[in-house]
Legacy VTK file of the C-alpha trace (Angstrom):
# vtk DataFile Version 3.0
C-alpha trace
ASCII
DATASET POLYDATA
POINTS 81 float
141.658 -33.966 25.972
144.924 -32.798 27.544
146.546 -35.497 30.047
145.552 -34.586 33.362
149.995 -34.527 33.947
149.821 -31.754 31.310
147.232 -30.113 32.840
148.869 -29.933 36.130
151.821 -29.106 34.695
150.989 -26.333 32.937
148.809 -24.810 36.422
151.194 -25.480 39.240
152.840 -21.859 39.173
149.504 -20.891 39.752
149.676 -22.704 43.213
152.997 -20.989 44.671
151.832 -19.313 47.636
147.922 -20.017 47.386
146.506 -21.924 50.229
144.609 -24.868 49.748
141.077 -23.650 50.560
141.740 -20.231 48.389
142.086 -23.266 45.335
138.804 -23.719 43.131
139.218 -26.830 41.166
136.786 -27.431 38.226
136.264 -30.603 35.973
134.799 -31.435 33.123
134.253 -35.451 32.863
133.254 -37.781 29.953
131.216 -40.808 30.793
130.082 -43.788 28.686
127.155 -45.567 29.069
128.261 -49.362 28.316
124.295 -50.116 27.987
123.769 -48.155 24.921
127.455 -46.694 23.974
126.680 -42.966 24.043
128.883 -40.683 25.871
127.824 -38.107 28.404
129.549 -34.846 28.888
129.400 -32.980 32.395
130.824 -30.493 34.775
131.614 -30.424 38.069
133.566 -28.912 41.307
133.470 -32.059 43.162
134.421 -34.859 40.393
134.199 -37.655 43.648
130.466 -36.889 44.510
129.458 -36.173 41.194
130.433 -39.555 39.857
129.037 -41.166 42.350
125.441 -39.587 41.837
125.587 -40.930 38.141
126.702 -44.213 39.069
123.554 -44.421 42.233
120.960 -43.329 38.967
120.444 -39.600 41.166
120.799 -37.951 37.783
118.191 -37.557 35.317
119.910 -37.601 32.004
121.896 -40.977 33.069
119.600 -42.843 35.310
118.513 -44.843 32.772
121.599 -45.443 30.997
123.452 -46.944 33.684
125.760 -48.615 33.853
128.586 -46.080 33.104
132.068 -45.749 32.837
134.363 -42.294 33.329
136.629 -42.350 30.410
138.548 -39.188 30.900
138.606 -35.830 32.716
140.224 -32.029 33.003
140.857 -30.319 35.541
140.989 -26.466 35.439
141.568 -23.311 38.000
139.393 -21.235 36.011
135.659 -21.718 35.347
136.031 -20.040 31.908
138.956 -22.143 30.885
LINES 1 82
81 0 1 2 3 4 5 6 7 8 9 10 11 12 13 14 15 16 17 18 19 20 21 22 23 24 25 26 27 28 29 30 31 32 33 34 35 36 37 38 39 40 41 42 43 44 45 46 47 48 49 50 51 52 53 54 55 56 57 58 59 60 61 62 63 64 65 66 67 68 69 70 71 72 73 74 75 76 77 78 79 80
């Protein structure tokens, strides 16, 4: 994964002129559960809420792997990035 610097970097032309609701912000997260060491790979537009549904056991497919650690994330403009 890129730095999230490098990521901004590379997008903050994009934000010349663009208001701040206009922005859609997408991330894509990796989490590790330190009860069985497998990592989980999601996506989000709200990386804050998100995280904390894994870490309350709201999601499914990491309920019962809890607990968990975020070990990196993107961020991109674009969906389709």
């Amino acid at each position: 994964m890129r730095p999230l610097k490098s990521a901004i970097a590379e997008n903050i032309n994009c934000l010349n002129g663009i208001r701040h609701s206009e922005i859609s912000m997408h991330f894509v997260y990796i989490l590790i559960s330190l009860k069985d060491k497998k990592f989980y790979v999601g996506m989000t537009g709200n990386l804050k809420e998100r995280l904390k549904q894994h870490y309350e056991g709201v999601v499914f497919s990491t309920r019962s792997r809890r607990p968990l650690k975020l070990i990196g994330y993107e961020v991109y403009f674009e969906k389709h990035e």
